[in-house]
C-alpha positions as CSV (number, residue, x, y, z in Angstrom):
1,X,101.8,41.0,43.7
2,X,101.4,43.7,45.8
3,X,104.4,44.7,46.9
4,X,105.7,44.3,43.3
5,X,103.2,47.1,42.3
6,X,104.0,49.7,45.2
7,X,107.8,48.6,44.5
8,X,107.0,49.7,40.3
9,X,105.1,52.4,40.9
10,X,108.2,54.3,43.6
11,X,110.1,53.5,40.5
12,X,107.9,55.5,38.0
13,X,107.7,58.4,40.1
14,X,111.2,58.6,41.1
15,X,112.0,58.2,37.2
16,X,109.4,61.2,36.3
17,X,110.8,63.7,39.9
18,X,113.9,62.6,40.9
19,X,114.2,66.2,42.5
20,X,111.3,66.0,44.6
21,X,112.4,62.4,45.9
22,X,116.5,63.7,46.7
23,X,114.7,65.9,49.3
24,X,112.4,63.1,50.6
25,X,115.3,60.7,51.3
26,X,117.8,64.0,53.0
27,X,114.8,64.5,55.2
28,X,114.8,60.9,56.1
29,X,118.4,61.5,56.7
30,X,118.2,64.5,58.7
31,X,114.9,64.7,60.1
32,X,115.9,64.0,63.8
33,X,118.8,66.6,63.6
34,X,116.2,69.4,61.8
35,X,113.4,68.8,64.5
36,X,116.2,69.5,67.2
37,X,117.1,72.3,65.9
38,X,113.9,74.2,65.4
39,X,113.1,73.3,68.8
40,X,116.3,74.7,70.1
41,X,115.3,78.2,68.1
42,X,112.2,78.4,69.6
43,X,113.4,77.7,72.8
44,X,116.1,80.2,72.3
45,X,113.4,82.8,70.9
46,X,111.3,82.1,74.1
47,X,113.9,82.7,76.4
48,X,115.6,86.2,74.7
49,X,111.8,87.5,74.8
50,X,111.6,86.8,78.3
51,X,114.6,88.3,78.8
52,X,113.6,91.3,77.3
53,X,110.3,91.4,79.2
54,X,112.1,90.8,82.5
55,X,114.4,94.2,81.5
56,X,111.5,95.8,80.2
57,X,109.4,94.8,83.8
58,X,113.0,95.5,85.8
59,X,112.9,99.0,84.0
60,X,109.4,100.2,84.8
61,X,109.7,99.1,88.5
62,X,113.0,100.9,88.5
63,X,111.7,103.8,87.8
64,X,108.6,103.6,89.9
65,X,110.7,103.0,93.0
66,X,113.1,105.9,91.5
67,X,109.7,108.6,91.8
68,X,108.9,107.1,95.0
69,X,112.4,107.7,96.9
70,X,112.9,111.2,95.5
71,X,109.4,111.8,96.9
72,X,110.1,111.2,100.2
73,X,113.8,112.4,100.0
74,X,112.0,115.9,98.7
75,X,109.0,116.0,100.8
76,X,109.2,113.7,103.3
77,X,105.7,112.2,103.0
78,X,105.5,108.6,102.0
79,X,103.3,107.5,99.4
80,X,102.2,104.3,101.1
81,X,100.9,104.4,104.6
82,X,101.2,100.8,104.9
83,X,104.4,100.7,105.9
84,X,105.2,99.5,109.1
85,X,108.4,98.7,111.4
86,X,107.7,94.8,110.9
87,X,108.2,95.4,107.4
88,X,111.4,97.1,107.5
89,X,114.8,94.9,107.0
90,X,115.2,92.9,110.2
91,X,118.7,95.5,111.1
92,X,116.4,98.4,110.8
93,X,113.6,97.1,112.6
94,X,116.2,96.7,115.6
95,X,117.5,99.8,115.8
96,X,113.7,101.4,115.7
97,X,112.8,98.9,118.5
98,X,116.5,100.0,120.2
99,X,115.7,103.5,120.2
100,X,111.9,103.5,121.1
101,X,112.1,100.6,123.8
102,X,108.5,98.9,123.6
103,X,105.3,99.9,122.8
104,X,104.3,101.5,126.3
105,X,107.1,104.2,126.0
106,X,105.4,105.7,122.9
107,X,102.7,108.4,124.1
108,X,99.7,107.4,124.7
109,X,98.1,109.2,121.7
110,X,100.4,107.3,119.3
111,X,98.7,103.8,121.2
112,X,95.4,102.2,120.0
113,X,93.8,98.7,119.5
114,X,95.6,98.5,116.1
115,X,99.0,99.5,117.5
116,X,99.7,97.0,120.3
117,X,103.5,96.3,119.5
118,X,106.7,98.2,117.8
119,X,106.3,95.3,114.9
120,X,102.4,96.9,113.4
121,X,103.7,100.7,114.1
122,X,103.5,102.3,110.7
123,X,106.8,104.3,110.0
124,X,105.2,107.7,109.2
125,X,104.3,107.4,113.0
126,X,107.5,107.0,114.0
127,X,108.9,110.5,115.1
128,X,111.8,112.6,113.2
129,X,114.8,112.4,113.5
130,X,114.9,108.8,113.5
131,X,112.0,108.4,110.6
132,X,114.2,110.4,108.5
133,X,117.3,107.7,109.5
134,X,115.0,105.0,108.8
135,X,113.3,105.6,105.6
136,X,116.9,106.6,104.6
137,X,118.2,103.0,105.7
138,X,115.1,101.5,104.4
139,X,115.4,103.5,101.0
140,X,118.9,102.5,100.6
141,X,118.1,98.4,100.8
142,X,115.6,98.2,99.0
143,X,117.2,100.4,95.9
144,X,120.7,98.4,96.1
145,X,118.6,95.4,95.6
146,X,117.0,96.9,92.7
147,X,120.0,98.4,91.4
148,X,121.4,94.5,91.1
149,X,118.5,93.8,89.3
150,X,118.5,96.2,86.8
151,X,122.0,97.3,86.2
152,X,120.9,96.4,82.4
153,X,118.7,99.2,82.0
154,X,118.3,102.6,81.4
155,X,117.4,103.1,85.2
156,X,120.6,101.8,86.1
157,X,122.5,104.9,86.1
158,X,120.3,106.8,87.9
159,X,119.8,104.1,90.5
160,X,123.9,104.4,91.2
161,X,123.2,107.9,91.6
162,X,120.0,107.6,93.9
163,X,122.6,105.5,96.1
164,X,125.4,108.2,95.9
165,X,122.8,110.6,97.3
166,X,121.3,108.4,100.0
167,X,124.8,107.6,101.3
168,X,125.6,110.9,101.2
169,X,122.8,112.4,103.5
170,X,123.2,109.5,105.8
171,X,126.8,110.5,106.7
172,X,128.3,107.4,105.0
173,X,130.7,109.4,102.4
174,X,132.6,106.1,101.3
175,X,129.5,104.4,99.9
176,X,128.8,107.4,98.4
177,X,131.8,107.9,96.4
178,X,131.6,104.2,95.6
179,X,128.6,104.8,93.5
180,X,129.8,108.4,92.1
181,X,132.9,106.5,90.9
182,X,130.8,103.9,89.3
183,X,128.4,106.6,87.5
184,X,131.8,107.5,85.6
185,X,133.7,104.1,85.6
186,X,130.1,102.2,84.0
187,X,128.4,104.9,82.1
188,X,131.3,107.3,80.6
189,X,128.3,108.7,78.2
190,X,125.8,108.8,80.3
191,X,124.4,112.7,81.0
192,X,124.6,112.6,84.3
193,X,128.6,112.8,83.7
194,X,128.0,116.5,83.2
195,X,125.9,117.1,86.3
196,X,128.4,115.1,88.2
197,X,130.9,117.3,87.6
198,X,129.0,120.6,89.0
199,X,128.5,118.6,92.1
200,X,130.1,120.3,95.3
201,X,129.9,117.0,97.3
202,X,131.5,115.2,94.9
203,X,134.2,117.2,95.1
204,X,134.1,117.5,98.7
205,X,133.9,113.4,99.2
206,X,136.9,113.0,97.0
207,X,139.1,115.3,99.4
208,X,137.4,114.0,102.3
209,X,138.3,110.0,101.4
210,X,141.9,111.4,100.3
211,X,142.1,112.4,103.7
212,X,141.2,109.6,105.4
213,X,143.2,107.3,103.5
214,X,146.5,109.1,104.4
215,X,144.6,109.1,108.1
216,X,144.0,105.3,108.0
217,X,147.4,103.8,109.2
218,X,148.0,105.8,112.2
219,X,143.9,105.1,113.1
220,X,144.9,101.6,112.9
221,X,147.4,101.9,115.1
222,X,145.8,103.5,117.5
223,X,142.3,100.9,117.9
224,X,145.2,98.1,118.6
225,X,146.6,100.4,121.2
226,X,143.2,101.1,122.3
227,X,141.5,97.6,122.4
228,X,139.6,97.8,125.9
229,X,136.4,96.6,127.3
230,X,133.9,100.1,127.9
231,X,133.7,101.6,131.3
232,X,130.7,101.5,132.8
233,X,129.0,103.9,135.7
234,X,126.6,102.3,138.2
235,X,123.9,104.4,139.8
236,X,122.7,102.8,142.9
237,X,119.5,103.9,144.0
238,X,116.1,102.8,146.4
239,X,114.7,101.3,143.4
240,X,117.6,98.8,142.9
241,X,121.2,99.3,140.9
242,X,121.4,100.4,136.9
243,X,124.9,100.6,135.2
244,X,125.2,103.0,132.1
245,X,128.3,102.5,129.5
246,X,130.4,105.4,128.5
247,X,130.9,106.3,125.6
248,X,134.7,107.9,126.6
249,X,136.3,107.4,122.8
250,X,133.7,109.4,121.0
251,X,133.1,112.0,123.6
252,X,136.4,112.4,125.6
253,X,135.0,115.8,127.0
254,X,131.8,115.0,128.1
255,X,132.7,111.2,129.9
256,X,135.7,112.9,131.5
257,X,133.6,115.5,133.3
258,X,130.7,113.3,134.5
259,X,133.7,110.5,135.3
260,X,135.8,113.3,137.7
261,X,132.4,114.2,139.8
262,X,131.1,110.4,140.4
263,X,134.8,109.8,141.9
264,X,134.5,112.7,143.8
265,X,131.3,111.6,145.3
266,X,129.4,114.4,143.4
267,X,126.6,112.5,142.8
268,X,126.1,110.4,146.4
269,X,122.8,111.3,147.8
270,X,121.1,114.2,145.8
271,X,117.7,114.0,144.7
272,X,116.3,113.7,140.7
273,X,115.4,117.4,140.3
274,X,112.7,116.3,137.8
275,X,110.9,113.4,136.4
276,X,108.9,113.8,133.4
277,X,107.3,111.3,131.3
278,X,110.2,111.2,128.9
279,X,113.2,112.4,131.3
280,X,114.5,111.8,134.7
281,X,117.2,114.7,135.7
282,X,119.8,114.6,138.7
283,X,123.2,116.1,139.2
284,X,122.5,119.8,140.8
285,X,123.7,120.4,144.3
286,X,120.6,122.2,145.8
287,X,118.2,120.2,144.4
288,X,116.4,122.4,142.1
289,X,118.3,121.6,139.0
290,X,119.6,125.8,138.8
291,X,122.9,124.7,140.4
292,X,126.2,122.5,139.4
293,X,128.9,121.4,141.2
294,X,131.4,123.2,138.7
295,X,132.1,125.8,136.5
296,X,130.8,125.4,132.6
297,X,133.1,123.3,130.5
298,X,133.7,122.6,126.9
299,X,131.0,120.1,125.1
300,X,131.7,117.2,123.1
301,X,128.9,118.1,120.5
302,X,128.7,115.1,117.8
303,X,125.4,113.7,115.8
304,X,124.4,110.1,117.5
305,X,120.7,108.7,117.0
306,X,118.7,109.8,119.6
307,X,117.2,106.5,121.7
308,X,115.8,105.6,124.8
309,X,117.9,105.2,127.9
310,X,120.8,107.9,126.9
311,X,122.5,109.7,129.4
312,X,123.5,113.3,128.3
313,X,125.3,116.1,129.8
314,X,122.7,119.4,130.5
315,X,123.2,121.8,127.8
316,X,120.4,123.3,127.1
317,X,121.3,126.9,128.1
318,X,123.8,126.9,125.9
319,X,124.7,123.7,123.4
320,X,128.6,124.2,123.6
321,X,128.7,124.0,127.6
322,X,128.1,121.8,130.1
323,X,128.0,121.5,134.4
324,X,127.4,118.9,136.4
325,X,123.8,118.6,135.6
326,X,123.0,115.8,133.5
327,X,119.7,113.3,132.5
328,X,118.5,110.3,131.3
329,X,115.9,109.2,128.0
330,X,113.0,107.5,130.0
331,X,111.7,107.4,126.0
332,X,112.2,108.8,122.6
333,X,112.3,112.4,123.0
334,X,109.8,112.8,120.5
335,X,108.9,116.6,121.6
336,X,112.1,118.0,122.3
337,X,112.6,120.6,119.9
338,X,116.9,120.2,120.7
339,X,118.4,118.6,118.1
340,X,122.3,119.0,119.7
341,X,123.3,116.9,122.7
342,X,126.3,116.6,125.0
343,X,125.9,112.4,125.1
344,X,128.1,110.3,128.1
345,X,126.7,106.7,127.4
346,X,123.6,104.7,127.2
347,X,121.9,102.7,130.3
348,X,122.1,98.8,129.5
349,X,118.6,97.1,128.7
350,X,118.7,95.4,131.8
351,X,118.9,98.8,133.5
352,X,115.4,100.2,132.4
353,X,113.1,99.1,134.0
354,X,114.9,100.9,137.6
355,X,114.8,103.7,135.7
356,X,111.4,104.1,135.0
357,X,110.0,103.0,138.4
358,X,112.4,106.1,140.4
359,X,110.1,109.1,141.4
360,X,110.7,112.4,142.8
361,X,111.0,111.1,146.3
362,X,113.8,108.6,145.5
363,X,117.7,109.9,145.8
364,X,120.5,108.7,144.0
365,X,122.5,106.9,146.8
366,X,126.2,106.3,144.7
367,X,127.5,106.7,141.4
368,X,130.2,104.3,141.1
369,X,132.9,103.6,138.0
370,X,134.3,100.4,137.2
């Protein structure tokens, strides 16, 4: 009796709104699909404002790091002291650890009970040139990393261009067209077309990488020609043996001159002239580092980061000449107020530590090439 009631009474009120009940039984037909799909909007909803939160976050922090690098490309100063070498991309840290040595080669001033290893060194410490290098290097990672993440942004552009600038200063003109090139090729509307356009080095890199291109072949063709293991000179002394490889393809001049005298036996049994805390000199006849062996000579003068344990020709009374004088980075020399050098090679690692134990009252026994 019951269900012949409920079954009269569906009757009656589909008989007075048969409207209302056609939307009753398509929802029963297509609840399952409906449900899906409002779920799927939200979901899609969700996910386009996160993705405009993540380019709105991407942005800010763009532009942030954008004040921060121009800062210290302007100034110099760092806005965070809390940098330190350990910090640094692994590649950087290396060449900072290459160039200094170890913690006891860094004055004694720039140690304390906070700084007992290259790794907790804070970069501003770290003496120019090489801080320039490295916040250059360091500024350079960290803004191509950005740069992928926020190529979607109004940042973007002026990331590319941050890069172009970087690259630029640190002598790497083919990066730095790269990202001049994509300023124009990515973002033809963009206003920085116009300043583009008034740069010199712009125009400058353009001729430059035209040249090198048409250069490139018979470059080539000269490494395969030129494929040979580095010649290396070994100083024997008291103290024990050190070898030093020359650097004879990027200063001929220089590795040529120092080459001719240790053949000629030059070298074999004079004294080091002077031995500071940062430099050990040899290579003058009478011992009191006024005299040379030979006549002044044309110097291979090219920028190289400055780093412990280089051997350089003497050219100090005038950067464009050089005698037989020459002497050695015991450490970084962070007081030298030079900023030219006549560089022959570089003692190995292994070398250092003979190095750094010779005194005054050693000699240099032979200097030997092989």
């Amino acid at each position: 009796m019951k269900k012949q009631k409920k079954q009269q009474k569906k009757i009656v009120q589909q008989e007075q709104n048969p409207i209302s009940q056609k939307y009753i039984d398509l929802w029963n037909k297509h609840q399952k699909t409906i449900v899906t799909s409002s779920i799927a909007l939200v979901i899609v909803i969700a996910l386009a404002y996160s993705y405009v939160l993540s380019l709105q976050e991407a942005s800010q922090k763009s532009w942030e790091m954008l004040s921060d690098v121009w800062n210290i490309m302007t100034t110099g100063h760092m806005t965070s002291s809390h940098l330190r070498v350990k910090d640094l991309h692994a590649d950087i840290a290396a060449s900072v650890k290459d160039a200094l040595g170890d913690i006891h080669s860094l004055p004694d001033e720039m140690q304390n009970e906070t700084v007992k290893t290259l790794d907790a060194l804070p970069v501003s410490n770290i003496p120019n040139p090489l801080k320039n290098k490295v916040l250059r290097e360091y500024n350079i990672k960290r803004v191509e990393e950005q740069f992928q993440n926020a190529q979607r942004t109004s940042a973007a552009p002026w990331l590319a261009y941050c890069l172009a600038q970087l690259y630029f200063f640190n002598n790497q003109p083919r990066q730095a067209l790269y990202y001049y090139n994509l300023i124009t090729s990515a973002y033809p509307n963009h206003p920085l077309q116009a300043n583009l356009l008034q740069l010199q080095e712009w125009n400058t890199l353009k001729e430059e990488m035209d040249l090198l291109e048409k250069q490139k072949p018979a470059e080539n063709k000269k490494q395969e020609n030129t494929v040979e293991k580095r010649r290396v000179a070994v100083f024997t002394t008291p103290k024990g043996t050190f070898e030093v490889e020359l650097f004879e393809q990027e200063y001929p001049n220089n590795t040529e001159t120092f080459i001719s005298l240790a053949q000629k036996g030059c070298f074999n049994g004079i004294n080091f002239n002077q031995i500071s805390q940062y430099t050990l000199h040899s290579g003058c006849p009478i011992g009191n580092g006024k005299g040379s062996f030979i006549p002044k000579k044309k110097a291979d003068i090219k920028d190289r980061m400055l780093q412990r344990g280089l051997l350089i020709m003497d050219n100090s009374e005038n950067e464009e000449e050089i005698d037989s004088r020459f002497m050695i980075f015991k450490k970084y020399p962070m007081v030298s107020n030079r900023k030219r050098y006549a560089f022959v090679g570089k003692v190995m690692d292994k070398g250092m530590p003979v190095v750094d134990s010779l005194t005054a009252s050693d000699i240099l026994l032979d200097v030997s090439i092989r």
